[in-house]
C-alpha positions in Angstrom: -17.4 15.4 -29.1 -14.3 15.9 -27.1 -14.7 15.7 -22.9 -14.1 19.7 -22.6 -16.9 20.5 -25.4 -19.5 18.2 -23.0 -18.5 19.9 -20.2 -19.1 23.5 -21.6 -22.4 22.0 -23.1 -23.1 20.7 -19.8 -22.4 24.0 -17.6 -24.5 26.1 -20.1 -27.0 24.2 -20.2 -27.1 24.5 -15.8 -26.7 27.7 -15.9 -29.8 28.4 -18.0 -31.3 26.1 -16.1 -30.4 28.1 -13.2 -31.4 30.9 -14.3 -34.9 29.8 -15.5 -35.5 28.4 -12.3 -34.4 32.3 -10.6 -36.4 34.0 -12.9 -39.4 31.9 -12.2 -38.3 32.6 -8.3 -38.3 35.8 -8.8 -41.7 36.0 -10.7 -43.2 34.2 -7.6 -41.8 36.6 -5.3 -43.4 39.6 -7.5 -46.5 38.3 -7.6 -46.5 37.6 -3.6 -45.2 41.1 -3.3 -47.5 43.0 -5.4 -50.6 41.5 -3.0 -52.8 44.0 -2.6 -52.7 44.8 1.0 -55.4 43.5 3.1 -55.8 40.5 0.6 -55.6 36.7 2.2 -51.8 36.3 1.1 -50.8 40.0 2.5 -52.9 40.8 5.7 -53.0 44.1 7.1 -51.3 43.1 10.7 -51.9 44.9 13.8 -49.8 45.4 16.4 -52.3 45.0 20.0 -51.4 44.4 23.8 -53.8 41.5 26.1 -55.8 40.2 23.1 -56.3 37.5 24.5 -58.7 39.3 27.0 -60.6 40.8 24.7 -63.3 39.7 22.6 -63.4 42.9 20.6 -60.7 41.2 18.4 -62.2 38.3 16.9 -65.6 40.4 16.1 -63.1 42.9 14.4 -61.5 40.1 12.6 -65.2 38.9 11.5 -66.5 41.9 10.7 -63.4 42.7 8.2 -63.4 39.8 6.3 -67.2 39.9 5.6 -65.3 43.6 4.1 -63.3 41.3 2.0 -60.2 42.3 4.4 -58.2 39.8 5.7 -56.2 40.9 8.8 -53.7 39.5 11.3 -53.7 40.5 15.2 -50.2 40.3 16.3 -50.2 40.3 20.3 -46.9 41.9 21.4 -47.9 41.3 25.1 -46.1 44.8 26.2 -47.0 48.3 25.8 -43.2 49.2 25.2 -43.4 46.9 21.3 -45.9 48.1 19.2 -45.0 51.3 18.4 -41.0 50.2 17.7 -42.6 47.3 15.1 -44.5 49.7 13.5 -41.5 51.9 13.0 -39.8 48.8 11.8 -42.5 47.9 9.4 -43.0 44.6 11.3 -46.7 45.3 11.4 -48.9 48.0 9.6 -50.9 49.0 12.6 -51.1 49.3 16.2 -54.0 50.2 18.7 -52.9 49.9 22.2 -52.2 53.6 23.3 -53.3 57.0 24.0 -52.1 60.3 22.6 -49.9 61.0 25.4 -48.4 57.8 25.4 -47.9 58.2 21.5 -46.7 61.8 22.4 -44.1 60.4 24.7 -42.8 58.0 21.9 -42.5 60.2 19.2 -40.9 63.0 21.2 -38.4 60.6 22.2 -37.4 58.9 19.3 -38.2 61.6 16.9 -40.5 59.6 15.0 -43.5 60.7 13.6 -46.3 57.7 14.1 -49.7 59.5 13.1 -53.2 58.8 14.9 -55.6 57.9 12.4 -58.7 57.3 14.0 -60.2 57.3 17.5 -61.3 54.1 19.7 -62.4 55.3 23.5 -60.9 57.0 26.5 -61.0 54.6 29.2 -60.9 56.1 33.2 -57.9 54.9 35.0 -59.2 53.7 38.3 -58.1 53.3 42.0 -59.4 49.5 43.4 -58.6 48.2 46.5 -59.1 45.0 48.1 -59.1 46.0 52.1 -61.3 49.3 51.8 -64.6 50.2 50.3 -64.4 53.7 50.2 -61.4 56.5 49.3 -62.4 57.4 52.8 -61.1 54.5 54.5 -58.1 54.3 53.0 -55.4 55.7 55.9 -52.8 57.3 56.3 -49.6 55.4 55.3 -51.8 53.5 52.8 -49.1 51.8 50.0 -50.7 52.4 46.5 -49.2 50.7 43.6 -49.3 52.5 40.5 -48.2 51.9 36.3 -44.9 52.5 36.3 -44.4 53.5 32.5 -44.3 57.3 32.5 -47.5 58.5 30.5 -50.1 56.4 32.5 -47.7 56.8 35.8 -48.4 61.1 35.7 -51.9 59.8 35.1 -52.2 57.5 38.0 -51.0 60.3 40.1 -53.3 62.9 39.1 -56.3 60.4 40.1 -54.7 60.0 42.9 -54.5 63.8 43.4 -57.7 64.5 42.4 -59.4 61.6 45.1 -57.6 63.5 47.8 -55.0 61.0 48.7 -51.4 63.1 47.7 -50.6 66.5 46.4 -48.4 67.2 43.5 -45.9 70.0 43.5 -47.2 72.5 40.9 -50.2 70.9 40.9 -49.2 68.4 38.7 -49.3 67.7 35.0 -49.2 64.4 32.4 -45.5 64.5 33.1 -45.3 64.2 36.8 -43.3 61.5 38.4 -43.1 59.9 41.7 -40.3 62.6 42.6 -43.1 65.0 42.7 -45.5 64.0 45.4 -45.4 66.2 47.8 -45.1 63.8 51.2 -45.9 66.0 53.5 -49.4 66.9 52.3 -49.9 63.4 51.1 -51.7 60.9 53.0 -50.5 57.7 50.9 -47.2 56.4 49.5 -47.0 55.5 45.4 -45.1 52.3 44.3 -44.6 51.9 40.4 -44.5 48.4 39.2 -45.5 47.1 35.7 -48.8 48.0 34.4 -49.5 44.4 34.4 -48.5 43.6 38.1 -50.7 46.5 39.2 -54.1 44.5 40.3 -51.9 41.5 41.2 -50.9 43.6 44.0 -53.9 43.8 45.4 -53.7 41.5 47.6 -50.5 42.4 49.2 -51.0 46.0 49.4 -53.8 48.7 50.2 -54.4 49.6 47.1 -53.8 49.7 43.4 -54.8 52.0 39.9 -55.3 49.7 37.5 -55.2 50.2 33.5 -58.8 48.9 32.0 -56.9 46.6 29.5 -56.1 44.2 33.0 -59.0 44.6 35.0 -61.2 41.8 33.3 -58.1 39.0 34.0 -58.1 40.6 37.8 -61.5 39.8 38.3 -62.2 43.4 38.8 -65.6 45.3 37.7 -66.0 49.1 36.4 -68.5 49.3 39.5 -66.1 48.1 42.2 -63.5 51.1 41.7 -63.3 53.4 44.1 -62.3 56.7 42.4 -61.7 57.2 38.4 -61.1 60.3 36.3 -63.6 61.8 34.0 -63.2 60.3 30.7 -65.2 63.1 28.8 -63.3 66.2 30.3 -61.1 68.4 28.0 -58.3 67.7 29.8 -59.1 63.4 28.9 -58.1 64.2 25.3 -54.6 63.3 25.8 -55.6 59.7 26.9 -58.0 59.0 24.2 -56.8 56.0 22.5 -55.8 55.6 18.9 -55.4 53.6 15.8 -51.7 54.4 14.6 -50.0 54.0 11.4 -46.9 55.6 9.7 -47.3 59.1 8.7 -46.7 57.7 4.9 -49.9 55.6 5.4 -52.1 57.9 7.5 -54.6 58.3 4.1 -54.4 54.4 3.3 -58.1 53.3 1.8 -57.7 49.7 3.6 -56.6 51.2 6.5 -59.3 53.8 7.0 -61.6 51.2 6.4 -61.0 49.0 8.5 -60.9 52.2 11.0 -64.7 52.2 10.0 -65.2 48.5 10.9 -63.8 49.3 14.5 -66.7 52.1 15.1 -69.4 49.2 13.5 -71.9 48.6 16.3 -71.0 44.7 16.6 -67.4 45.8 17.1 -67.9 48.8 19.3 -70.8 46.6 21.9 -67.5 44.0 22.0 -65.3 46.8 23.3 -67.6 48.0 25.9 -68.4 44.6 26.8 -64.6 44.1 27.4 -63.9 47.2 29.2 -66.6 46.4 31.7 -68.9 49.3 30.7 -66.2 51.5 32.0 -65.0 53.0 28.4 -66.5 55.8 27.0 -66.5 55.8 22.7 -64.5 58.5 21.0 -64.8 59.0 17.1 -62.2 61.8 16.0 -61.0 62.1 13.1 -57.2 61.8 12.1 -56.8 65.4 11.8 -58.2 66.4 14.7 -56.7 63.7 16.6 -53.2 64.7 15.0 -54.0 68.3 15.8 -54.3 67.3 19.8 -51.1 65.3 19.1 -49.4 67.9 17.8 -50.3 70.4 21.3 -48.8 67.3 23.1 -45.6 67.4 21.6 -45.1 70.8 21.9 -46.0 70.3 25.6 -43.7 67.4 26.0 -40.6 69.8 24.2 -41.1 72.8 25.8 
């Protein structure tokens, strides 16, 4: 056997080799794909902001895998992520937001993220460290609100409605800090980071604070001094939301696990996180994506 017929021997022989060993890869990487979702290998993963604060998480978590669905809560730590890594397929799920906020996103990006199932409407609240009442708040009073722009409007109108500043118009869910009217306002707004809100506390007169951080501040649902009505008509905006793409919105798994959330061991979990302050909300996806859809239009004009 001359040196060139070893040679060829020997490359052929590597290359099938090779390309044993890529169609075994391959085969592998079916069989990993073709994970059902929601099985141990291919979690359903959510997309959630301050887990860590809330213990409705790991009684989800428990309460789905006694469903035989294994899941993955991914903490993104800033309202401004989950909806992006849904878009980007980085998770399957989120379930940080209202409708307005979802509105906002969508309208914006022209995406179309779809609400499929409801979790609670939680009152935004005004606490304040120096005063014990709206009443003794004075005039000149520094009140730090959200800064992003859906819960920002909403900050304002509480604001509004406890007597502290007027609104030009009247206000709406898309009013900004431009539109306080100063002259018939008794109190100044300054926007910081959702998070930062209650951490101001201290430093100013006083603060409205999203529920998802008032646990980690040490605040109670009792020790606000003025909230909005969580079961008014005009609260459907800000009830929050389980969101998936519109190409998943009928997903068994998913609407499943949508099911799990409303379980009473999940749902006494949420209200014990919330401080008693949230109040439950069970829509379905239709009629939530019905009250979407008004917010859009809104939002376009």
């Amino acid at each position: 056997m001359s040196r060139s017929t070893r040679t060829a021997r020997t490359l052929g022989a590597a290359s099938l080799v090779a390309a044993l060993t890529f169609g075994l890869a391959a085969c592998g990487s079916d069989e990993s794909s073709d994970a059902a979702k929601g099985d141990e290998s291919n979690p359903v993963v959510i997309g959630v902001v301050n887990a860590a604060a809330d213990d409705q998480w790991s009684v989800f978590e428990e309460q789905a895998e006694a469903a035989g669905i294994s899941v993955e809560i991914k903490d993104l730590g800033s309202y401004d992520l989950p909806n992006a890594a849904l878009t980007s397929e980085e998770i399957d799920l989120n379930q940080f937001q209202h409708l307005q906020y979802l509105a906002e996103y969508n309208t914006n990006t022209g995406e179309d993220l779809t609400p499929i199932g409801a979790t609670a409407v939680y009152p935004l609240s005004l606490y304040s460290s120096k005063y014990s009442s709206v009443e003794e708040i004075p005039a000149g009073a520094e009140i730090a609100i959200p800064n992003d722009p859906t819960n920002l409007a909403r900050a304002l109108l509480v604001l509004q409605d406890a007597g502290l500043l007027k609104l030009k118009d009247g206000g709406s869910s898309v009013s900004t800090e431009l539109d306080v009217l100063a002259d018939e306002s008794t109190v100044t707004v300054t926007p910081v980071d959702a998070t930062q809100t209650a951490v101001n506390l201290d430093s100013i007169d006083g603060a409205v604070v999203n529920n998802d951080f008032i646990k980690d501040a040490g605040l109670a649902a009792d020790d606000a001094l003025y909230q909005d009505s969580a079961e008014a008509e005009g609260a459907r905006p800000y009830i929050n939301v389980w969101v998936s793409r519109a190409a998943d919105k009928d997903d068994e798994t998913f609407l499943k696990l949508i099911e799990i959330s409303h379980s009473p061991e999940v749902q006494d979990a949420l209200l014990e996180a919330s401080g008693g302050s949230a109040v439950i909300a069970d829509q379905d996806g239709a009629t939530l994506q019905g009250y979407l859809d008004e917010i859009e239009s809104n939002l376009t004009g």
